[in-house]
C-alpha positions in Angstrom: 53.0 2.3 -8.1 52.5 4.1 -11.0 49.3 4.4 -12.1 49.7 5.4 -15.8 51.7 2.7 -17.8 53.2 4.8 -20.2 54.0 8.3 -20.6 52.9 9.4 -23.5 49.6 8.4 -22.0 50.7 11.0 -19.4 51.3 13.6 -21.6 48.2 12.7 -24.0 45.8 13.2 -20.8 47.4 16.5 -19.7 46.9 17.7 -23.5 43.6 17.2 -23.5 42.9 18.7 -19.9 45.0 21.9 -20.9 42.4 21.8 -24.3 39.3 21.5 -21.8 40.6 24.5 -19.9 40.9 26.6 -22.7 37.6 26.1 -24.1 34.1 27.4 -23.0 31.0 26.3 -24.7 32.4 25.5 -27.2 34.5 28.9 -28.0 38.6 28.6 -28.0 40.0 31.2 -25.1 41.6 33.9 -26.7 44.6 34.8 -25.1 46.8 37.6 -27.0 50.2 38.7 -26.7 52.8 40.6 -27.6 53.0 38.6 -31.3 49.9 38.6 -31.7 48.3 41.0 -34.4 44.3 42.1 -34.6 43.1 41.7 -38.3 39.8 43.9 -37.7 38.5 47.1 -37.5 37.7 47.2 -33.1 35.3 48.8 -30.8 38.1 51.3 -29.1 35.6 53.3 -27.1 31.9 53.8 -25.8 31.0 56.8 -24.0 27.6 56.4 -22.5 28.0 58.0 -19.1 27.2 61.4 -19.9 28.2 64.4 -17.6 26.8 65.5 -14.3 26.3 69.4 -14.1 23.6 71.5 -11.2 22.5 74.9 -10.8 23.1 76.9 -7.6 20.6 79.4 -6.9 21.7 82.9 -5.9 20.0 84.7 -3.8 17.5 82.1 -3.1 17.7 79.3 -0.3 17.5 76.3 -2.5 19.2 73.3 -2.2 21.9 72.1 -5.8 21.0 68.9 -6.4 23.3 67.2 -9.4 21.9 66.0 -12.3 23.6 64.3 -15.9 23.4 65.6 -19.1 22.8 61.5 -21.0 22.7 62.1 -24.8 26.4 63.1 -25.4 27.2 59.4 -26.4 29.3 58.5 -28.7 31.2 55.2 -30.0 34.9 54.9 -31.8 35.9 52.7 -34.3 39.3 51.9 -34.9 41.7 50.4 -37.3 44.3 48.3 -36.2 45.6 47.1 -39.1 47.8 48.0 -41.8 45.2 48.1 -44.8 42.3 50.4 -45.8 38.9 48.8 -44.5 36.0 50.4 -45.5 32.6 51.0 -43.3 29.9 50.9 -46.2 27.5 47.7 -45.5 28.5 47.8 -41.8 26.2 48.4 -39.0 26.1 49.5 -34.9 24.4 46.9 -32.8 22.6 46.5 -29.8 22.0 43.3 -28.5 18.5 42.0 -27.1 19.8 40.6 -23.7 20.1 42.3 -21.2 23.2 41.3 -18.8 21.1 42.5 -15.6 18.8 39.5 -16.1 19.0 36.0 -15.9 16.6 34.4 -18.4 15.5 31.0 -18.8 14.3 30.3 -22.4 11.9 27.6 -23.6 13.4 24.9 -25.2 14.7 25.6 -28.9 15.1 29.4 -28.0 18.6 29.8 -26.3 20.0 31.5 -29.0 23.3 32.8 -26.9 25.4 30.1 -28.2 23.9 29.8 -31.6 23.8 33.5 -33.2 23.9 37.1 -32.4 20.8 38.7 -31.8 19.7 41.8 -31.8 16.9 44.5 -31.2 18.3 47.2 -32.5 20.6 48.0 -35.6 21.4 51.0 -37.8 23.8 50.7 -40.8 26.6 52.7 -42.8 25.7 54.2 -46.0 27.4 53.1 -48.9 28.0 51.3 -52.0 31.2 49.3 -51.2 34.0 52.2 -51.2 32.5 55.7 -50.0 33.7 55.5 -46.5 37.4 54.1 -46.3 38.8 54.3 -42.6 42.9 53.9 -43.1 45.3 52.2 -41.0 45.3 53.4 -37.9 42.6 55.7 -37.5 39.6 56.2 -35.7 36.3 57.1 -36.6 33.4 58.6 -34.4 30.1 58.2 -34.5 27.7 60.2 -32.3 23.8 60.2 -30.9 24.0 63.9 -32.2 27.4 65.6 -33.3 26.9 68.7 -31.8 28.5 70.8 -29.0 26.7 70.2 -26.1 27.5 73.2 -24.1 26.6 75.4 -26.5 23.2 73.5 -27.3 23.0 73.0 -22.9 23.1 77.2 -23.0 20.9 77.7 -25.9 18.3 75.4 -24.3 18.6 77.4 -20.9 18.4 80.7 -22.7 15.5 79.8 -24.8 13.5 78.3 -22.1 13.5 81.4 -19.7 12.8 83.6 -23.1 9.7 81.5 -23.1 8.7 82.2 -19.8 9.5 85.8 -20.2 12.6 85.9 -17.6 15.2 87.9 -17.7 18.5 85.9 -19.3 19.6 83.4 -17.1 23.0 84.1 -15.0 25.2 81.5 -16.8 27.6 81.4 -13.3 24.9 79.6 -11.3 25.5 76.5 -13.9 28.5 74.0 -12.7 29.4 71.3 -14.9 28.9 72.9 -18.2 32.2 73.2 -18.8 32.8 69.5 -19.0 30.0 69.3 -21.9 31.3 67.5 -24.9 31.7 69.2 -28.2 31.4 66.6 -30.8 30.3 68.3 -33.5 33.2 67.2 -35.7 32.0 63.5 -35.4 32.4 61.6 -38.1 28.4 59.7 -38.1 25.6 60.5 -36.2 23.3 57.6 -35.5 20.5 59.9 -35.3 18.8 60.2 -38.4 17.4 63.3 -39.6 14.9 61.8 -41.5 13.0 60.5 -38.6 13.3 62.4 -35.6 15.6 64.3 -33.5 16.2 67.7 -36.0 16.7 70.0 -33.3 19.8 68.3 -32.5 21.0 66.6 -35.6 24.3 67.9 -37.5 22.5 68.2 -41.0 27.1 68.5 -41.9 28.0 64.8 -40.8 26.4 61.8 -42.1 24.0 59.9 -40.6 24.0 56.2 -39.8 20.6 54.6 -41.7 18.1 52.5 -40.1 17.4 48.9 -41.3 14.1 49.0 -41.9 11.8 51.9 -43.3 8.5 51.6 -44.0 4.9 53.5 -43.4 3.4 53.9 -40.3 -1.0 53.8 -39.8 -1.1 57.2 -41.8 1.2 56.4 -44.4 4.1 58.2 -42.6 7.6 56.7 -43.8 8.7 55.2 -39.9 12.5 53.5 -38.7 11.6 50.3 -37.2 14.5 48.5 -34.9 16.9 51.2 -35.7 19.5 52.1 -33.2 18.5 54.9 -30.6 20.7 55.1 -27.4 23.4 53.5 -25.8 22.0 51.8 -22.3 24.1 51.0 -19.2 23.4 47.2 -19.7 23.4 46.1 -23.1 25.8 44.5 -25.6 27.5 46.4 -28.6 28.5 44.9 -32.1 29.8 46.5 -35.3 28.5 43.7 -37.5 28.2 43.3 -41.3 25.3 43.0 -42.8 24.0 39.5 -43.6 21.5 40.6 -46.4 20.7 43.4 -48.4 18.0 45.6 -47.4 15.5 44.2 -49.4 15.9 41.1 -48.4 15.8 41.7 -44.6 12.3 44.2 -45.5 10.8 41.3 -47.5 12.2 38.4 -45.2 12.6 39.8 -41.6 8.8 38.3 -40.4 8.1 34.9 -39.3 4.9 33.1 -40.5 3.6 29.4 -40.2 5.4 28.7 -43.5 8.8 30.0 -43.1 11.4 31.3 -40.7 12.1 34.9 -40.3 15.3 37.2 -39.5 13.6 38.6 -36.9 13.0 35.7 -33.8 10.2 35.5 -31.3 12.0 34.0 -28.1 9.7 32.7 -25.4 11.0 33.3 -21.9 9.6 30.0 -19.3 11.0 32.3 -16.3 12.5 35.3 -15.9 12.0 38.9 -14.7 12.4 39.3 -18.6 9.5 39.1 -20.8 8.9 37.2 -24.4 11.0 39.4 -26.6 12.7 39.5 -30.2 15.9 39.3 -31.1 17.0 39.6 -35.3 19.4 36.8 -36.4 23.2 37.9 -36.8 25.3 34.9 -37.6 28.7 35.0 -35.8 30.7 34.7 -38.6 28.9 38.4 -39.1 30.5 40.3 -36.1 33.6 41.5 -36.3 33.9 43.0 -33.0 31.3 42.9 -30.1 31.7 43.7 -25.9 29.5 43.8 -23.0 28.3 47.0 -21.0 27.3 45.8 -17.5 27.1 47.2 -13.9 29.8 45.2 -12.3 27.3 44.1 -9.2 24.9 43.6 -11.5 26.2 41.2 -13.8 23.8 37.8 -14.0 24.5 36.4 -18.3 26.4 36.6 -20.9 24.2 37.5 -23.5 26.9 35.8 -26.5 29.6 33.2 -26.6 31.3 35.6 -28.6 32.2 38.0 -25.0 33.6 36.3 -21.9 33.1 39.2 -19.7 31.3 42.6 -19.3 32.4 45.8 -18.3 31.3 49.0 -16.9 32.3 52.8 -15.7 29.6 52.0 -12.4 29.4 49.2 -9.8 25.4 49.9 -10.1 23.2 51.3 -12.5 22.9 55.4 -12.2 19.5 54.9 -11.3 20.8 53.3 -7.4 23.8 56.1 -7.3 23.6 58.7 -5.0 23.0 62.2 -7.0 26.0 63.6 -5.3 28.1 60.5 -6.3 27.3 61.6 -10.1 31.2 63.7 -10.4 32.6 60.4 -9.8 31.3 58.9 -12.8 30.6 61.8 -14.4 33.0 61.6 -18.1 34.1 58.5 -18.2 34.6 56.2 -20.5 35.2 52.2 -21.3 38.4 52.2 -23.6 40.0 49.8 -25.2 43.1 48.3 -23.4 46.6 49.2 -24.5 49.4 46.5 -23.5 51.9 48.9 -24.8 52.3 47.6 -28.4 48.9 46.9 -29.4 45.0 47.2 -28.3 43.9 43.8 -26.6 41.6 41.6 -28.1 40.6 38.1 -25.9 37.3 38.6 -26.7 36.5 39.3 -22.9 35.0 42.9 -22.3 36.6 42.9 -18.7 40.2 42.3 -19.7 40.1 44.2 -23.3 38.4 47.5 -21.9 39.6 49.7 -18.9 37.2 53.0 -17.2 39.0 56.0 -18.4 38.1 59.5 -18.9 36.8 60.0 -22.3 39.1 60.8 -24.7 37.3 63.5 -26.3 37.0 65.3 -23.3 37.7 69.1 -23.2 40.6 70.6 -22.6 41.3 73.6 -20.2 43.4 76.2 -21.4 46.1 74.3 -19.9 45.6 71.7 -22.1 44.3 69.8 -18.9 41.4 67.7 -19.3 38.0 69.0 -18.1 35.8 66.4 -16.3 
């Protein structure tokens, strides 16, 4: 016998199942396709990898043991759309979860499904139309836009000055080839203004941090600005939910009112207390998830559905001569042949790729 009386009982019960299906605390699945057009600027790339590169003593019975050159980072931005955006009052993210850790929070502090939060974030300078980024056009922004072969040789040459050598024999160095040059960036999130001079491009703009103020001895100090990309962390370009005063007057919690800035209490975890500033959701416009693949244990947003990685580990558990392998490569945005994808699900959306501002032999091969 038919157990269901009517059938548009049928078909109301297999509507709501297929809505169940679709949704995950709380957040509709995004599914795109071929129709379907992105109305934001994206995260199209994040370089974090770095490149390996060893020296091979001549002459002397030592053994070459590989080692990465980590601060060539770098992060692109990219227009999708078919209108002028601008990135003046927008800011790089990182998020204060890490993926590598499950946490348990004391009741009231799961904030994953509530609001994006943060422990570091640096903004782009602006008033509101100083730095357009047109249809279809990508922007860089760097730790340090430099060339980091050049600055790798320098360094080398320099140190054996100072220990009164005679100038190192630039053929015993392998990898340095592969060394980005990316002194044409676009930003640097380095400031110049607090720290890191030596390597700092005083010709392309720096990204600002959100909070400046003075130190014990009076010294003008970033506080929760953004500093390096890490192999387990989340990325957001956001916009700003305040102005800067505001956040500087308003970011601390007291007894008599709630703060920006959260203290979360951790009940168990390997993960202690921590703090994590509030970005509402309806602030990010694009956000994805950096993970070792066998190291995956939370999400740390509702806004990502998956994670993504160039390693099945973190470097730190790779074997040194396993560092070629990953050595200049990159998590890209996925290209489905008509547009970038965007289901809001860092392991469908992004693909491991060599970095696309790799050199170039004089082939016009890329160097890896």
């Amino acid at each position: 016998m038919n157990r269901y009386k009517s059938p548009w009982l049928l078909i109301a019960l297999v509507l709501i199942a297929l809505s169940a299906s679709c949704t995950r605390n709380g957040m509709p699945k995004k599914q795109s396709t071929s129709k379907s057009k992105v109305d934001h600027l994206i995260i199209k790339e994040v370089f974090y990898s770095g490149h390996y590169w060893r020296r091979e003593f001549k002459g002397y019975n030592f053994p070459a043991r590989n080692q990465m050159v980590s601060d060539d980072q770098y992060i692109i931005i990219y227009n999708p759309t078919n209108e002028v955006k601008y990135l003046d009052g927008l800011a790089l993210c990182i998020h204060a979860i890490d993926p590598t850790i499950s946490i348990t929070f004391a009741p009231g502090d799961n904030f994953v499904n509530r609001y994006y939060g943060v422990s570091s974030i640096s903004y782009f300078p602006g008033t509101g139309h100083d730095h357009p980024i047109q249809p279809k056009q990508s922007i860089t922004i760097a730790q340090y836009a430099i060339d980091y072969k050049e600055d790798f040789i320098r360094s080398i040459k320099d140190a054996a000055k100072e220990e009164g050598e005679a100038e190192p024999d630039l053929t015993e160095y392998k990898g340095l080839d592969a060394l980005l040059d990316l002194s044409k960036a676009d930003f640097e999130w380095s400031n110049i203004k607090y720290g890191g001079a030596s390597k700092n491009n005083p010709n392309v703009p720096d990204l600002e941090p959100i909070l400046v103020e003075p130190d014990a001895k009076g010294r003008m100090t970033p506080y929760f600005e953004l500093k390096y990309l890490l192999q387990a962390n989340g990325i957001a370009l956001v916009r700003l939910p305040w102005t800067l005063d505001d956040f500087k007057n308003n970011y601390q919690e007291t007894k008599q009112k709630k703060g920006y800035r959260h203290y979360i209490n951790v009940t168990s975890s390997a993960f202690a207390d921590f703090y994590a500033i509030e970005i509402p959701f309806s602030h990010v416009i694009d956000c994805m998830t950096v993970c070792p693949k066998r190291r995956f244990q939370m999400r740390p947003s509702k806004l990502d559905r998956g994670y993504n990685a160039v390693s099945d580990v973190p470097f730190s558990e790779v074997n040194h001569s396993d560092y070629p392998k990953y050595s200049g490569l990159a998590l890209t945005r996925r290209w489905d042949g008509r547009k970038f994808v965007d289901d809001d699900n860092s392991t469908s959306d992004f693909e491991v790729k060599t970095a696309s501002l790799s050199r170039k032999d004089a082939n016009g091969n890329t160097i890896k």
